[in-house]
C-alpha positions in Angstrom: 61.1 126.1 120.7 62.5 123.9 123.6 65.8 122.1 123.5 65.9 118.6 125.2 68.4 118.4 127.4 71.0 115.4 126.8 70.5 112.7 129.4 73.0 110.8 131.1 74.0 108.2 128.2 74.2 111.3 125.8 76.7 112.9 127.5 79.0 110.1 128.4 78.9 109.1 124.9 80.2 112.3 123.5 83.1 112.5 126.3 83.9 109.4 125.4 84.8 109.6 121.7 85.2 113.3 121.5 87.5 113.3 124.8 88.7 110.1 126.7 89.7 108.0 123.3 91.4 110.6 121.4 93.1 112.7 124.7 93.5 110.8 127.4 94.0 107.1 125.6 95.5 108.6 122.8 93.9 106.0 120.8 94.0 106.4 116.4 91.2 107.3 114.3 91.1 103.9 113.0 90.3 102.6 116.4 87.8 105.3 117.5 86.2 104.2 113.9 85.8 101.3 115.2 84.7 101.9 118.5 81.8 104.1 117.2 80.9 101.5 115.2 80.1 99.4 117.9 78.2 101.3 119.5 76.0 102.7 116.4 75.1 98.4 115.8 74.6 98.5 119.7 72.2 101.2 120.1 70.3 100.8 117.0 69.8 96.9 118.7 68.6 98.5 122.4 66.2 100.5 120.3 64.9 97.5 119.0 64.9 95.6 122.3 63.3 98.0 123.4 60.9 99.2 121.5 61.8 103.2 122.1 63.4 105.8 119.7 67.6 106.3 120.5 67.2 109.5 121.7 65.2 108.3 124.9 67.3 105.8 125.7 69.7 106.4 129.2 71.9 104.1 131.4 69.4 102.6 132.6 68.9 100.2 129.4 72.3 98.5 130.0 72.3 95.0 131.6 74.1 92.2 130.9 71.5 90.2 129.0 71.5 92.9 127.0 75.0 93.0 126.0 74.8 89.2 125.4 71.5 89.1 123.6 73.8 92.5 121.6 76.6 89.4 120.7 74.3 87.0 120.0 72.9 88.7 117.4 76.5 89.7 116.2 77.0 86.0 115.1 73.5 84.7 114.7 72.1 87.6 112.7 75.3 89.6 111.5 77.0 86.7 110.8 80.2 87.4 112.3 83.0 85.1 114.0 83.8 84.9 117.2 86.9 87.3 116.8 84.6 90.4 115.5 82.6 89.5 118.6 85.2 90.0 121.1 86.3 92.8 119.0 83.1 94.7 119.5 83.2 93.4 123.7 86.6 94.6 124.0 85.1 98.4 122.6 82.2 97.7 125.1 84.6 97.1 128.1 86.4 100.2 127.4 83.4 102.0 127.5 82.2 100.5 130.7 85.2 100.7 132.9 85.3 104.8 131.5 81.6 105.0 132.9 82.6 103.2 136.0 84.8 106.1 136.8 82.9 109.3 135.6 79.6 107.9 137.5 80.6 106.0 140.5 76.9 105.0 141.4 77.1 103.1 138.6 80.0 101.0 139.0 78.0 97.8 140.2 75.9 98.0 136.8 79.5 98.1 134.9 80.9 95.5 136.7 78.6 93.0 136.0 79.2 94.4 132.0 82.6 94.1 132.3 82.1 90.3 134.1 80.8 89.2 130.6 83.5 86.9 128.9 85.4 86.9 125.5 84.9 84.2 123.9 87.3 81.3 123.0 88.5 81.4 119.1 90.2 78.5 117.3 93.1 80.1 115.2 92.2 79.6 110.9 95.7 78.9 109.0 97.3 81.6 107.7 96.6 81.9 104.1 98.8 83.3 101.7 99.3 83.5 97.9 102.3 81.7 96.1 104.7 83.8 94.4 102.7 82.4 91.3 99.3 83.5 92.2 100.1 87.4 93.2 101.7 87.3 89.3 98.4 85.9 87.6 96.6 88.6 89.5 99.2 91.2 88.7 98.9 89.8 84.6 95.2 90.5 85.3 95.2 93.9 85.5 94.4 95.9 82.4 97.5 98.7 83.1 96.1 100.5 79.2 93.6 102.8 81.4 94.0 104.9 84.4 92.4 102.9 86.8 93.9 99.6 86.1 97.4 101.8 86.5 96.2 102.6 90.1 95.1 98.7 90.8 98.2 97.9 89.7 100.1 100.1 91.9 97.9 99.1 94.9 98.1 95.6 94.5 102.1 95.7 94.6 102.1 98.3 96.8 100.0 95.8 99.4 102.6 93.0 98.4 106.1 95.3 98.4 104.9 96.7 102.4 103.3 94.0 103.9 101.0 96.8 105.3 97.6 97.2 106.6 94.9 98.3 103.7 94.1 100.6 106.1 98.6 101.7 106.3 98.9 101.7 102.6 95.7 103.6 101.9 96.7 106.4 104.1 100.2 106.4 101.9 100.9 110.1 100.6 103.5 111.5 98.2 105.3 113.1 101.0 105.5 109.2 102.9 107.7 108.3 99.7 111.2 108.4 99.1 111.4 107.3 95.8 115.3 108.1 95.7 118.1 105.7 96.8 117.4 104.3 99.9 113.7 103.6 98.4 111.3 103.5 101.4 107.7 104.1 102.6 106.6 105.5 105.6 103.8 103.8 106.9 101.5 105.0 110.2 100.4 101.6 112.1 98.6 100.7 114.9 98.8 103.1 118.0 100.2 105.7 116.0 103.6 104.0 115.1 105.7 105.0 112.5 107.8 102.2 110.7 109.7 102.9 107.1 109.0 99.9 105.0 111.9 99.3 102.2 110.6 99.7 98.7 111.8 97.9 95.9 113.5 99.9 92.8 110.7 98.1 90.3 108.1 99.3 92.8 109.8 102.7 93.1 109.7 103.6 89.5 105.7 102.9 89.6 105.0 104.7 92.2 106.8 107.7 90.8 104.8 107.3 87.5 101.7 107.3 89.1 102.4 110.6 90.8 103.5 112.1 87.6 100.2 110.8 86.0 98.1 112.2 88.7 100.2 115.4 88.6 101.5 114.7 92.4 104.4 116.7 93.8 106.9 114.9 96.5 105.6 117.0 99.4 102.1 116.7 98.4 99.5 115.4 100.9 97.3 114.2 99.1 95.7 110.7 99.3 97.8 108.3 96.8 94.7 105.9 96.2 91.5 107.7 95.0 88.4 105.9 94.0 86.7 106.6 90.5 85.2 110.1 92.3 88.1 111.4 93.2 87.7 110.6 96.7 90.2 108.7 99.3 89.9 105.1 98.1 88.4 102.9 101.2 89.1 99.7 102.2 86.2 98.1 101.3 87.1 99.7 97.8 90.4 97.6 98.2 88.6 94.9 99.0 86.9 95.0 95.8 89.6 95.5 93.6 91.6 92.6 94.9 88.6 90.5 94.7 88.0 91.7 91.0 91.3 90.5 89.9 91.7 87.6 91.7 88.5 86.2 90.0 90.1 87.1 86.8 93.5 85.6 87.6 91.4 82.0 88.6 91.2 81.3 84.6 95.1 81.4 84.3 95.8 80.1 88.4 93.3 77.8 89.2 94.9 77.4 92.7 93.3 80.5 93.8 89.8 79.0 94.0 90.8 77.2 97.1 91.4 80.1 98.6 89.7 82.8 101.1 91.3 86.0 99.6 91.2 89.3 101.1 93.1 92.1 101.7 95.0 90.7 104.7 96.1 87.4 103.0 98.9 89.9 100.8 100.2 91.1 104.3 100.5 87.4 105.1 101.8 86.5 101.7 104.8 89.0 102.3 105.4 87.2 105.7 105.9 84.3 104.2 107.6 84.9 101.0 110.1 87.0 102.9 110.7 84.0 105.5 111.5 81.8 102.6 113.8 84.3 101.4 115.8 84.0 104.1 115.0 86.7 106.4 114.5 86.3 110.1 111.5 86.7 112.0 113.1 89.9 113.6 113.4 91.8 110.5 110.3 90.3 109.9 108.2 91.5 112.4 109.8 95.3 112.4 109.0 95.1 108.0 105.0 94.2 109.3 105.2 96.9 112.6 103.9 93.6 115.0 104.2 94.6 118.5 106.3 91.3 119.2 108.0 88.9 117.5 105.9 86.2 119.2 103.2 87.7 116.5 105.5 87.1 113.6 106.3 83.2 114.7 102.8 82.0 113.2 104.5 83.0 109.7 107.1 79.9 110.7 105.0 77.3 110.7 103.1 77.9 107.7 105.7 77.2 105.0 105.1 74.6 103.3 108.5 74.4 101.1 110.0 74.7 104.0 108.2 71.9 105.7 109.0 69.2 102.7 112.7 69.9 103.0 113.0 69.2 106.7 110.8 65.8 106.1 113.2 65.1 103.2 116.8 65.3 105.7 114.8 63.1 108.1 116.1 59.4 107.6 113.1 57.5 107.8 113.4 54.9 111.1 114.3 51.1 110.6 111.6 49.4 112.1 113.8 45.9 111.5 116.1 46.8 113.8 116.1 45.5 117.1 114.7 47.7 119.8 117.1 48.8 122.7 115.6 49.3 126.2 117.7 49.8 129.0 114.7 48.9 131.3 114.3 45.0 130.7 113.5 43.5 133.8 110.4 42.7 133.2 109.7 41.4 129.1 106.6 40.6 129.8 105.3 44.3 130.9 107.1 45.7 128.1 105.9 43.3 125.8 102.1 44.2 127.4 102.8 48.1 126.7 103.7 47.5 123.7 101.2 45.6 122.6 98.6 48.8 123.6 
């Protein structure tokens, strides 16, 4: 029996992701996850396009209305925004300027792929639950079984760290010190380590949830397990926020106006620690953001906070007689005025 031989495409994919992103960028799983995802939609789209099987497709295939036709159907077909979009270009590019490097005849065929522009998002507003909210979805949980115990533990886990699903799913007993200082250690983007203060409340949880699942403090186990036993995803996560928050509209009716998800409890932490008083410093090194200019969206988006600076502003006397140090000419004044 004869072996095909991988062709060109083949084996620049498997250097890539078995030896460029993990060695030589040094990139996380999460992010090689990601990449690989990309190109799993793209090639099953070429194969499409093209009418052939994956395995015969090469180099070759690449253009650029390829690519775009690829992001197109991203957003057309996929329904995704215009920030997955330029997630999935940015994994693209990557790729492209690697194979611009390993196969020098090809660098004219990458440039024009790596010509193809990101396109322009419009920011949403940050949503975020009010301290009221994250307790009617707390109330919601039933914390008689074992699983609502481990929602329960998630959900304030998410809230308490202000961390990534993906950083608080990862958590294990060994990232805990549940003894005085209380803290988490959390694994973030580009492989960062941060410890996130825990709170004493959310300490003793977390140490009767390991004594229920029969965890030691060195243990490495995964702390958040799904219902078979396995490491709890974070479209699981997903889920179980959604499940509650449906639950807690009956008692919060508030939350119906809201797009909830996991990243709106990072978002909620933001902001209910900027109302607390902390600055956007602290704040940034409690979330792991790369710069503070990251954390400054948080100060625009409180709304208390808004109300009282409106309330210290005296309100202008529009009786009073206007001062203008330029009054040589009334009637052009009067004329711009008047616009």
């Amino acid at each position: 029996m004869t072996r095909t031989q991988p062709n060109a495409l083949a084996a620049a994919v498997r250097h890539f992701f078995s030896e460029h992103l993990p060695s030589v960028r040094g990139l996380s799983p999460h992010t090689i996850r990601s990449y690989r995802d990309t190109f799993s939609l793209l090639l099953r789209f070429m194969g499409g396009q093209r009418q052939r099987s994956l395995a015969t497709l090469d180099i070759d295939d690449f253009d650029p209305a390829l690519i775009l036709a690829f992001l197109d159907h991203l957003q057309d077909n996929r329904g995704n925004q215009s920030a997955t979009r330029n997630v999935r270009l940015a994994a693209l590019h990557t790729f492209f300027r690697y194979l611009a490097g390993r196969i020098p005849e090809r660098f004219e065929q990458c440039q024009r792929i790596l010509a193809i522009p990101f396109k322009r998002t419009h920011s949403r507003p940050v949503e975020y639950l009010e301290h009221e909210e994250i307790q009617a979805i707390l109330t919601a949980v039933d914390r008689s079984t074992t699983e609502g115990r481990r929602d329960y533990a998630l959900i304030a886990t998410m809230f308490n760290t202000g961390g990534r699903v993906q950083e608080v799913l990862d958590l294990r007993p060994c990232d805990l010190q549940l003894a005085r200082p209380f803290h988490a250690r959390l694994f973030g983007k580009g492989r960062k380590e941060r410890l996130c203060p825990l709170w004493p409340q959310m300490a003793r949880l977390l140490s009767d949830l390991l004594t229920e699942r029969g965890l030691g403090p060195r243990s490495q186990e995964p702390l958040f397990l799904n219902h078979r036993g396995q490491h709890l995803s974070r479209y699981g996560a997903r889920y179980v926020l959604a499940k509650y928050c449906d639950r807690a509209r009956l008692s919060s009716p508030s939350l119906a106006r809201k797009r909830l998800h996991p990243h709106c409890m990072r978002h909620s932490t933001a902001v209910h620690l900027l109302k607390a008083g902390v600055d956007l410093v602290t704040i940034s090194h409690w979330l792991g953001h790369a710069s503070v200019d990251t954390t400054n969206r948080y100060a625009s988006v409180d709304l208390d906070a808004k109300r009282e600076a409106i309330s210290k502003i005296e309100p202008a006397d529009r009786t009073a007689p206007r001062k203008s140090a330029w009054r040589t000419n009334p009637s052009i004044l009067e004329w711009l005025e008047a616009l």
